[in-house]
C-alpha positions as CSV (number, residue, x, y, z in Angstrom):
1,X,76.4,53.3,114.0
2,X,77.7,51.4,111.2
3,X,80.9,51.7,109.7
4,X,81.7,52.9,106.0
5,X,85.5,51.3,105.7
6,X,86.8,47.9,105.0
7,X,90.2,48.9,107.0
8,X,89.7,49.7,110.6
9,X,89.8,52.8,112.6
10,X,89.9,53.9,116.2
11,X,86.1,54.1,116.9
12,X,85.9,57.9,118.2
13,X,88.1,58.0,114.6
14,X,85.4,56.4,112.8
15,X,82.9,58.8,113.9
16,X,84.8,61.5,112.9
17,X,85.7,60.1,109.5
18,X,81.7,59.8,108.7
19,X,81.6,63.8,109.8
20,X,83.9,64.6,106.4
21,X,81.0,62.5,104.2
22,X,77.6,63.7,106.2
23,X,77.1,67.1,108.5
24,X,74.0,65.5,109.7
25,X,74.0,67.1,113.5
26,X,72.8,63.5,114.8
27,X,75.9,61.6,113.5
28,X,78.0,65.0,115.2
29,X,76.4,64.8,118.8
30,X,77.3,60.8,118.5
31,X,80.7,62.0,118.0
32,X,81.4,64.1,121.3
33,X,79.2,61.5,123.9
34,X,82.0,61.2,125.4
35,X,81.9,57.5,126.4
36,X,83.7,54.6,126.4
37,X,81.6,53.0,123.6
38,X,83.4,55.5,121.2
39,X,86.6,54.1,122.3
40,X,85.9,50.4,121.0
41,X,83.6,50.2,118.4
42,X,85.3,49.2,114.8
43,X,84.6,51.4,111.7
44,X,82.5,50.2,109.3
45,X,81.2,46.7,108.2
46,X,83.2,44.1,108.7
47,X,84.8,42.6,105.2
48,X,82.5,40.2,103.7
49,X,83.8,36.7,104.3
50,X,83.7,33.6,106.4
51,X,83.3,33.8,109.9
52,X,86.1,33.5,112.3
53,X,86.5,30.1,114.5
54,X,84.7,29.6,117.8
55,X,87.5,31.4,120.3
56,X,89.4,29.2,122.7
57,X,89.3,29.8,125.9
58,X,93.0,31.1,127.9
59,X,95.6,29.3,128.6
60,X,96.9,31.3,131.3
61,X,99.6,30.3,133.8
62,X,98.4,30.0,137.1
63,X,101.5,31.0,139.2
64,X,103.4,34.0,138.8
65,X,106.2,35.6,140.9
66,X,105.5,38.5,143.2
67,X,105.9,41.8,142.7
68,X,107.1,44.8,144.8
69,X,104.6,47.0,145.0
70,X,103.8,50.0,147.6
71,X,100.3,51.4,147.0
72,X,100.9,54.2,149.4
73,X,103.7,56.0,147.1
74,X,101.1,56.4,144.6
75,X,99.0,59.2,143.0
76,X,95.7,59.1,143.0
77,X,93.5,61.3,141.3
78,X,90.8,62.9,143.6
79,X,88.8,65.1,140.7
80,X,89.1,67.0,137.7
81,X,90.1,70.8,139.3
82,X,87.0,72.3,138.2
83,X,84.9,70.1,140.3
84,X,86.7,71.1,143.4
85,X,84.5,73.6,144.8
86,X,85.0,77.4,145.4
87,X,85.8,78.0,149.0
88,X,83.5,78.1,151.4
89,X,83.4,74.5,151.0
90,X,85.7,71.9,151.2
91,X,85.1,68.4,149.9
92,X,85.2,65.3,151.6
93,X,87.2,61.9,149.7
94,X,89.0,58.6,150.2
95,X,91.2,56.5,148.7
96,X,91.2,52.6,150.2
97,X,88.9,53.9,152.5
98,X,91.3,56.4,154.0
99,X,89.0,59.7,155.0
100,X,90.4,62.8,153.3
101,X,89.2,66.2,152.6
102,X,90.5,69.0,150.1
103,X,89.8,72.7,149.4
104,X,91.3,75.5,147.6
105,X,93.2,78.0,149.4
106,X,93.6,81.8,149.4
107,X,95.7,81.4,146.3
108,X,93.3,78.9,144.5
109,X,95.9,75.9,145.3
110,X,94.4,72.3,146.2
111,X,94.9,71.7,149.7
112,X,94.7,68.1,151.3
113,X,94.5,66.7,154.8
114,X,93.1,63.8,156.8
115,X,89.6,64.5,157.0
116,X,89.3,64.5,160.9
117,X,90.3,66.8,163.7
118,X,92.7,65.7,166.5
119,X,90.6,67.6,169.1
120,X,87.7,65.2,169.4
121,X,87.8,63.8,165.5
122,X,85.1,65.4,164.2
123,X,85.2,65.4,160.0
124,X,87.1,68.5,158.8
125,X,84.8,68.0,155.8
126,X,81.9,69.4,157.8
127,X,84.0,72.6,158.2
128,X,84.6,75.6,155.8
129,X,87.5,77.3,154.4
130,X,88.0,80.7,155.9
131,X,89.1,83.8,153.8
132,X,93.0,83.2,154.5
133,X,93.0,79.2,153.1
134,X,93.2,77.5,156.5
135,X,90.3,75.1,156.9
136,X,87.9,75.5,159.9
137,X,86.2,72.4,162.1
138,X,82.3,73.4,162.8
139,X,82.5,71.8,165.6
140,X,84.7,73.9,168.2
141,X,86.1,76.1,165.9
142,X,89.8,74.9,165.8
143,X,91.7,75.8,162.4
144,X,94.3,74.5,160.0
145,X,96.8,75.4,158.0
146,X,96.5,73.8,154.6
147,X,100.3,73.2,153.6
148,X,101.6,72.2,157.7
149,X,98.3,70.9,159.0
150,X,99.1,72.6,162.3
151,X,96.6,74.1,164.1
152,X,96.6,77.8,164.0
153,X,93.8,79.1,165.9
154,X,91.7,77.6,169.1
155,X,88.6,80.0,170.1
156,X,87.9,78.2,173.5
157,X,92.1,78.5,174.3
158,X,92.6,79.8,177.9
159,X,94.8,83.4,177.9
160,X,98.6,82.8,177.7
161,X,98.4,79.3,177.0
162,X,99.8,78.1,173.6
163,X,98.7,75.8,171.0
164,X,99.8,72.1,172.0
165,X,102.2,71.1,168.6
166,X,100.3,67.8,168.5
167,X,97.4,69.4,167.3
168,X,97.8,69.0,163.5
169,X,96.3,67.4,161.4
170,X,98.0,64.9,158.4
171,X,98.7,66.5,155.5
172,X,98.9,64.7,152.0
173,X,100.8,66.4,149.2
174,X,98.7,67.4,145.6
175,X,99.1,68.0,142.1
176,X,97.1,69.7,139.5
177,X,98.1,68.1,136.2
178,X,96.2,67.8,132.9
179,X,93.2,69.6,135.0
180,X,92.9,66.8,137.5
181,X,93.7,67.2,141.0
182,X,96.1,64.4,142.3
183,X,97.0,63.4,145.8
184,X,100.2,61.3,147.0
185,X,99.0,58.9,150.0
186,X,102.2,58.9,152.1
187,X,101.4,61.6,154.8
188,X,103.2,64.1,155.6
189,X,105.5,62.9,152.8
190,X,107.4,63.8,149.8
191,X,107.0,62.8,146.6
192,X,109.4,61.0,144.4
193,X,107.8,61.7,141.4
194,X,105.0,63.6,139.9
195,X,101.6,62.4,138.6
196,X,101.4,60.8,135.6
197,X,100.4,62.3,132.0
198,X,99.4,61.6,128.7
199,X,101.3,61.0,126.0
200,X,99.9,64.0,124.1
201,X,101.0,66.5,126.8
202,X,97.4,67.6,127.6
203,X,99.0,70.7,129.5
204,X,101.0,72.0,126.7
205,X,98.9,71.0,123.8
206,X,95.2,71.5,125.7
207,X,94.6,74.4,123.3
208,X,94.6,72.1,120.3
209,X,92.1,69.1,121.3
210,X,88.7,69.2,122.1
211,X,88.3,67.0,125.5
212,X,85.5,65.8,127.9
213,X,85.6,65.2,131.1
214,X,82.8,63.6,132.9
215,X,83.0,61.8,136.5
216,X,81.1,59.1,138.7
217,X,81.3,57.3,141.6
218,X,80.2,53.5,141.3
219,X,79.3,51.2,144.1
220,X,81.5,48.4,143.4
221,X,85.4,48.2,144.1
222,X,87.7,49.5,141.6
223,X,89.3,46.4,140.3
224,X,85.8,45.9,138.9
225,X,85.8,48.9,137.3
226,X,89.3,48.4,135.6
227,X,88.4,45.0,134.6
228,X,85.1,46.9,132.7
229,X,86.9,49.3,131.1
230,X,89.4,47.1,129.8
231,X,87.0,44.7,128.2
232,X,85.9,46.2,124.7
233,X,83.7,43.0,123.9
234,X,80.7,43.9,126.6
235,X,80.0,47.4,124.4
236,X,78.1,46.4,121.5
237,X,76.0,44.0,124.1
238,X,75.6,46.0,126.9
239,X,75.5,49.3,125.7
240,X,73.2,48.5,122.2
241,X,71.9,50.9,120.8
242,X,72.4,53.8,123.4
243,X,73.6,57.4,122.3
244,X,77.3,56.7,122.0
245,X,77.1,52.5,122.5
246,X,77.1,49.9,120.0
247,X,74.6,47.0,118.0
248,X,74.8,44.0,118.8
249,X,74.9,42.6,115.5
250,X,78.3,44.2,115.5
251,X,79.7,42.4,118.5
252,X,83.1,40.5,117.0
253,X,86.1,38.2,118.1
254,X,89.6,40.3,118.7
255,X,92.8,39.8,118.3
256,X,94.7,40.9,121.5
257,X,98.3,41.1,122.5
258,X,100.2,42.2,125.6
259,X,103.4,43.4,125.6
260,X,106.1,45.2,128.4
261,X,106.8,48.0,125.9
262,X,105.4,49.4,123.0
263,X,108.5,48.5,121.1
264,X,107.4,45.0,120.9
265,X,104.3,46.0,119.3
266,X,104.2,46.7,115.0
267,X,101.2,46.0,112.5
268,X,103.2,43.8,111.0
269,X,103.9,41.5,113.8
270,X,101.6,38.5,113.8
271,X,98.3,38.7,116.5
272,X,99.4,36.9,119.5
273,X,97.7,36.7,122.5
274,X,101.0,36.4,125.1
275,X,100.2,36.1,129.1
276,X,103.1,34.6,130.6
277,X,103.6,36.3,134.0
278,X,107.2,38.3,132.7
279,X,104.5,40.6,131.0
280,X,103.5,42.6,133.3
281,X,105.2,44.6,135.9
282,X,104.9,46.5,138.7
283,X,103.7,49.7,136.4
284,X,100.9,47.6,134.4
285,X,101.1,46.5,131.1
286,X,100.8,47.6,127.5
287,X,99.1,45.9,124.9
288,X,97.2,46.7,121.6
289,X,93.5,44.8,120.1
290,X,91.9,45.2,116.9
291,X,88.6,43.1,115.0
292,X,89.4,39.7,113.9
293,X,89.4,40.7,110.3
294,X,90.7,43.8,110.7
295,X,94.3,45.9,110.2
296,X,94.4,48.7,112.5
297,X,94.9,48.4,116.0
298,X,94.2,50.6,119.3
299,X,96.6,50.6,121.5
300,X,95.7,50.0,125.5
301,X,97.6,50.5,128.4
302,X,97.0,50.1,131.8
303,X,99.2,52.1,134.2
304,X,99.0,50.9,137.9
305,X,97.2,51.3,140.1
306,X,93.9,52.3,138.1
307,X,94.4,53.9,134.5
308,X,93.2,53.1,131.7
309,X,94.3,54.7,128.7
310,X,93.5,53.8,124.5
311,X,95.1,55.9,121.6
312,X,94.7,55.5,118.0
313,X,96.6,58.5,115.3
314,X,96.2,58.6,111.7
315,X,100.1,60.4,110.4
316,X,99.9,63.5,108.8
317,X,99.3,63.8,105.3
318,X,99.6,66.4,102.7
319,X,96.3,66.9,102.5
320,X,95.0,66.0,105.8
321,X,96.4,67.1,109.4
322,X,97.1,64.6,111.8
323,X,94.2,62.7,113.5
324,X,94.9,61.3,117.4
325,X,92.0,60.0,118.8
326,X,92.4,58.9,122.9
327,X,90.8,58.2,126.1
328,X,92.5,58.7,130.2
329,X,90.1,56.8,132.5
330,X,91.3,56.7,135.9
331,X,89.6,54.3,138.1
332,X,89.9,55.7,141.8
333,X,89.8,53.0,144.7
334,X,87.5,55.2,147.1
335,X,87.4,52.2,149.4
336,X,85.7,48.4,150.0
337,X,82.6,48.5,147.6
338,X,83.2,51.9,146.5
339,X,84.9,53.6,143.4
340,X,85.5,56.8,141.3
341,X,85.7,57.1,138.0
342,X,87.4,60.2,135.8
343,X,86.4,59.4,132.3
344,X,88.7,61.9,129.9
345,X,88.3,61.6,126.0
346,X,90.3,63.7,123.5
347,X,90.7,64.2,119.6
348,X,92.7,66.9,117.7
349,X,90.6,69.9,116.8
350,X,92.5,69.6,113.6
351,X,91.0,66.7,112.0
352,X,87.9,67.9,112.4
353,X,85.7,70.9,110.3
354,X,85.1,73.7,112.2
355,X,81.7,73.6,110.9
356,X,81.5,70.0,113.1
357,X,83.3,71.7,116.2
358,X,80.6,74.2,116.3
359,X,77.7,71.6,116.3
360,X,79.5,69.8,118.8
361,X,79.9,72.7,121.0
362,X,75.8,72.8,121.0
363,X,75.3,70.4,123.3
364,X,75.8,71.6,126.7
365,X,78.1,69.9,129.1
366,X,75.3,68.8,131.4
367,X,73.7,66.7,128.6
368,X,76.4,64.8,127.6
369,X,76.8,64.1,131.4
370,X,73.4,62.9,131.7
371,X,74.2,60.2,129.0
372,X,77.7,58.8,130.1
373,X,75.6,58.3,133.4
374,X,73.6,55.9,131.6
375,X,76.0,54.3,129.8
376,X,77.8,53.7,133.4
377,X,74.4,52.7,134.5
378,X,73.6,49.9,131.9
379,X,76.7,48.2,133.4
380,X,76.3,48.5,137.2
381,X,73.5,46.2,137.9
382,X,76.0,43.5,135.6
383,X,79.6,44.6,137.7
384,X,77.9,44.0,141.4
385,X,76.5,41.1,140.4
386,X,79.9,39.5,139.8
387,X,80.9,41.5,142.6
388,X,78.6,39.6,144.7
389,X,79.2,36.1,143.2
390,X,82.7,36.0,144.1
391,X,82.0,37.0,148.1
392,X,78.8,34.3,148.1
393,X,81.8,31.9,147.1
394,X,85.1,32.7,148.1
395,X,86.3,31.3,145.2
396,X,88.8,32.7,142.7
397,X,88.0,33.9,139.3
398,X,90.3,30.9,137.5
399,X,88.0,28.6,139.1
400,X,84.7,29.7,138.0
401,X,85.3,31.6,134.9
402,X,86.1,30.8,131.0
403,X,87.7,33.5,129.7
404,X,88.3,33.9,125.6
405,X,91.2,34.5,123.6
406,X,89.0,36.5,121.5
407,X,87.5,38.9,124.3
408,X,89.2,38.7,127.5
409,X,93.0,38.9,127.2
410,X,93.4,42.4,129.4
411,X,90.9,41.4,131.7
412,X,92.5,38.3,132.5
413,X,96.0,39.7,132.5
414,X,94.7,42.5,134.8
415,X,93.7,39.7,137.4
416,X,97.0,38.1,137.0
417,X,98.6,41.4,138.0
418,X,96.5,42.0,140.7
419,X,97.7,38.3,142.1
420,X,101.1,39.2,142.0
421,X,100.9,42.7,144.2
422,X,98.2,40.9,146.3
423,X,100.7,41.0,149.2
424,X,101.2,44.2,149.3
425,X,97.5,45.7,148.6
426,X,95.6,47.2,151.6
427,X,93.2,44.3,151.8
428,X,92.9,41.0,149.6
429,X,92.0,42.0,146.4
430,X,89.9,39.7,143.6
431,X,92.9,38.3,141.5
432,X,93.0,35.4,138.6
433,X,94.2,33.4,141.4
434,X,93.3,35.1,144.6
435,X,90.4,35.8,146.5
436,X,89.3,37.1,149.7
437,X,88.2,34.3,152.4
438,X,85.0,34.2,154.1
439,X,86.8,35.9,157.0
440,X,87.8,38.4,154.9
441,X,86.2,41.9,153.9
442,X,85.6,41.1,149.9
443,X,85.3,44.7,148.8
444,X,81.8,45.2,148.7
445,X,79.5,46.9,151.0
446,X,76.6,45.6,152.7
447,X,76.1,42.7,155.2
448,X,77.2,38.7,154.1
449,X,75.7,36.4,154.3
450,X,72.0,37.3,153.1
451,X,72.7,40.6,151.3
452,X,70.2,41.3,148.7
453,X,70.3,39.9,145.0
454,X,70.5,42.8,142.7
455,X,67.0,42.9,141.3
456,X,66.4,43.4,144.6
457,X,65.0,47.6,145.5
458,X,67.3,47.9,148.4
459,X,70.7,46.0,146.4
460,X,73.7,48.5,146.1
461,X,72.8,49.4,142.2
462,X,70.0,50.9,142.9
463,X,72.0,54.2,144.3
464,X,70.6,57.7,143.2
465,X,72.5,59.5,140.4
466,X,72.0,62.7,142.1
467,X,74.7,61.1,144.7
468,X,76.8,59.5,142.0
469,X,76.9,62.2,139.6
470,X,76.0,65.3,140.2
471,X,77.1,65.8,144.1
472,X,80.6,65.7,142.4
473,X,80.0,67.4,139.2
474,X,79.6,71.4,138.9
475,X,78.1,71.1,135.2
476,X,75.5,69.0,136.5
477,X,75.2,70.7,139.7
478,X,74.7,74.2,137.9
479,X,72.4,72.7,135.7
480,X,69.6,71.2,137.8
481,X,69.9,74.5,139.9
482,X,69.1,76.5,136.8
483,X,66.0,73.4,136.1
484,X,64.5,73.9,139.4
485,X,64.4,77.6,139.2
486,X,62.7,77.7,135.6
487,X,60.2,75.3,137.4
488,X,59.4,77.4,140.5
489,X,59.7,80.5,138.3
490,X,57.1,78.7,135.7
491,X,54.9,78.0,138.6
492,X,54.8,81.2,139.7
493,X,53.5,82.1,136.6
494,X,51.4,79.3,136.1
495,X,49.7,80.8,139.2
496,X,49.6,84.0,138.7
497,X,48.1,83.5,135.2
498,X,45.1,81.3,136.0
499,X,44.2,83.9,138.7
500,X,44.4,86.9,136.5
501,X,42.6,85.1,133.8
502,X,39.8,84.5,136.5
503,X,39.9,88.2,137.5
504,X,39.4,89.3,134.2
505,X,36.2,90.0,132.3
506,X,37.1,90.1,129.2
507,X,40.3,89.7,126.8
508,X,41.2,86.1,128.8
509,X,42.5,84.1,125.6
510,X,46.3,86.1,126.1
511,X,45.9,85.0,129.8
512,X,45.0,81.7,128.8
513,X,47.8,80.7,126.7
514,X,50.4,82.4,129.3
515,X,49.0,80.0,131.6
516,X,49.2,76.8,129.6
517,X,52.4,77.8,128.7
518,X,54.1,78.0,131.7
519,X,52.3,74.7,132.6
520,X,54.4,73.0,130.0
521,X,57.4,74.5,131.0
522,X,56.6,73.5,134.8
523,X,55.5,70.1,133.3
524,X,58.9,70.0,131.3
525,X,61.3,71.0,134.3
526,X,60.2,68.6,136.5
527,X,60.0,65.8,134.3
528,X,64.0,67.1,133.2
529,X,64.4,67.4,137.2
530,X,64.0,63.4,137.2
531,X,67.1,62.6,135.1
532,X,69.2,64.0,137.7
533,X,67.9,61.4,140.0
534,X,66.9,58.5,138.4
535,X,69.2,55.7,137.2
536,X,68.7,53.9,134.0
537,X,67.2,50.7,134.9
538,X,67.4,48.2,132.1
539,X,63.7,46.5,132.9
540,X,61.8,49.7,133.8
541,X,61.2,48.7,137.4
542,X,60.0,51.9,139.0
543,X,59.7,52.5,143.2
């Protein structure tokens, strides 16, 4: 939508802003989509004026010294908390391809173990959670313990004999923070430190924001999805005109900086896009972008190894509370080819009329799922493809690519971090500098040489939502329950209708209507069925 300011806000901000001059309930659902769009679109038109210069292309150093890095002694998030399902059922994950599984115990805690049995190493995930917390193997029956991982119960176990000590199974330490469960990757180890947070304390202060959480697996690896979400320019392009995207008309030059601390960062300093290889460290970087001709800026941060995080505050006034506007999206490394996101947006209740929470709260959870999914879907047909260039040539990304001051400056110093932990990651990442070799697994699934082009049916993108989505999603999940029983329910009556109103001699027109009635709904259902299926596909090609 278009902006109504000459001075820039954060764009979730600017949506809000519009709310206190027009209640129209369109402009208020736009508000709470949820996606990433909201994040970096400007306020307003852009001041009347010349245009900015062409951008030049980054000057980026192409060596940079190493850094110590160990991506085991890590947290990862695995899903927000309510996602994790209610036992019986545990739920099967990985991070770099390593097979876990967690469950909730008798006590509602997250448990986490290596998701395979030492008797004959069947998945655990296959199992079920028995009524004291331990998690059982379907296959023979063995059980374990969720916080030792020993074994603590063998049907098929001869009389007298004991349980060998060796039958455990690895056990991974978690973390519920901020509503996301988190898991530390050194097994059977101890943490040194707990999961990271927001700056706005979403435990202490959840009560006073409105947040939405909304999660996806993608089939690409995670570096792509970092380098994605860290690129406000593609929004306005790729995501024009879609609930919660941009216009294209909109799309503009920014000025971006990087910085190790937010100290060195002030309006008043001049816009300087900085990439010399001191400016990042092992924990990421921290930076801030805003429009060309703009004042305000939104500070980004990534925090290693995959978060994502924007933030933009208006200070409290005498007439006006304070306004904090930000986004958490954690890009999960699942494995080669495959990701996870957790997309998290926030804003102070606050700074908002009640009148425009309520209208927000209309919109059920499921629906706002339905359209981050295509907004994530506009993109993945774009990320593999890139995905896939870099394996058919082995090459790295300084070679091929022309990155702009004016669009790529977090991208490009993402890729310059990834070169200098590249020794340390668990297989050759897709640096500024480094790329895998053609003996080398590049991080994408499939067969090389000869794998599909991505207009092709069978390429990677083409990957049902229902598996994406709503496998890992109880809102969603709930939901299309709920549509496929007012189908069958509707066809039920559909049936029962049309025979009555043959049966019946007289008075038919009641009997008539019920039945075209529940026809619709049946009709309606299943066509609402399909959008828990179906990707977005951007040129309507249809199976």
């Amino acid at each position: 939508s278009e902006a109504r300011h000459s001075h820039t806000q954060h764009p979730v901000a600017s949506a809000v802003m519009r709310l206190f001059r027009s209640a129209t309930t369109s402009v208020l659902l736009v508000v709470h989509r949820g996606s990433l769009a909201l994040l970096c679109r400007s306020v307003g038109p852009r001041p009347r004026g010349p245009r900015a210069a062409p951008a030049a292309t980054i000057d980026a150093p192409l060596t940079a010294e190493p850094l110590a890095y160990d991506w085991r002694a890590q947290w990862y998030p695995a899903g927000f908390v309510v996602d994790v399902p209610a036992p019986p059922e545990p739920m099967a994950f990985s991070i770099f391809d390593e097979q876990l599984v967690l469950w909730r115990d008798s006590r509602d805690g997250i448990r986490c173990v290596e998701d395979r049995c030492p008797h004959r190493l069947a998945a655990l995930s296959q199992g079920a959670v028995e009524p004291d917390g331990s998690l059982r193997c379907f296959y023979h029956g063995w059980q374990f313990d969720g916080a030792t991982g020993q074994c603590s119960k063998i049907p098929q176990l001869a009389e007298g004999a004991s349980i060998p000590r060796t039958a455990r199974a690895r056990t991974y330490p978690t973390f519920v923070r901020e509503g996301i469960a988190w898991v530390w990757l050194v097994p059977d180890g101890l943490p040194t430190r707990d999961p990271p947070a927001t700056v706005d304390d979403l435990d202490a202060r959840r009560k006073d924001f409105q947040i939405y959480d909304y999660a996806i697996d993608l089939p690409y690896d995670h570096t792509w999805l970092v380098e994605n979400l860290a690129d406000p320019a593609h929004i306005p392009i790729s995501h024009d005109r879609t609930e919660g995207g941009g216009r294209r008309e909109l799309a503009e030059a920014y000025d971006m900086e990087i910085h190790v601390s937010l100290s060195a960062c002030s309006v008043e300093s001049p816009p300087v896009l900085t990439l010399a290889p001191q400016e990042t460290t092992s924990d990421g970087f921290v930076g801030r972008y805003k429009g060309a001709n703009k004042t305000s800026w939104t500070e980004a941060r990534f925090e290693a190894p995959g978060i994502i995080r924007y933030r933009t505050t208006r200070p409290a006034t005498p007439s006006k509370p304070e306004m904090v506007f930000g986004a958490a999206l954690h890009c999960v490394p699942r494995g080669r080819g495959l990701s996870r996101l957790l997309f998290r947006t926030y804003f102070t209740k606050k700074s908002v009329p009640r009148a425009a929470l309520w209208l927000l709260s209309l919109k059920p959870q499921w629906l706002r799922n339905l359209n981050s999914c295509k907004v994530l879907e506009q993109d993945v047909g774009l990320i593999t493809s890139q995905e896939d260039a870099i394996r058919r040539t082995h090459r790295p990304l300084a070679t091929d690519c022309l990155p702009l001051k004016s669009t790529d400056g977090f991208v490009v110093a993402y890729r310059k971090w990834l070169d200098r932990v590249s020794a340390a990651w668990p297989h050759v990442p897709v640096g500024w500098t480094v790329a895998p070799s053609s003996s080398d697994e590049s991080g994408v699934s499939g067969e090389a040489p000869g794998f599909p082009h991505v207009s092709h049916p069978s390429h990677r993108s083409r990957l049902s939502r229902i598996h994406n989505h709503v496998a890992i999603s109880s809102a969603s999940r709930g939901a299309l329950r709920n549509v496929v029983r007012a189908r069958d329910a509707a066809l039920v009556a559909f049936a029962l209708s049309t025979v009555a109103t043959a049966a019946a001699s007289t008075a038919t027109l009641p009997l008539a209507c019920a039945a075209l009635a529940s026809a619709a709904v049946a009709g309606g259902a299943a066509k609402l069925e399909r959008c828990f299926y179906r990707n977005f596909d951007r040129h309507k090609w249809r199976p």
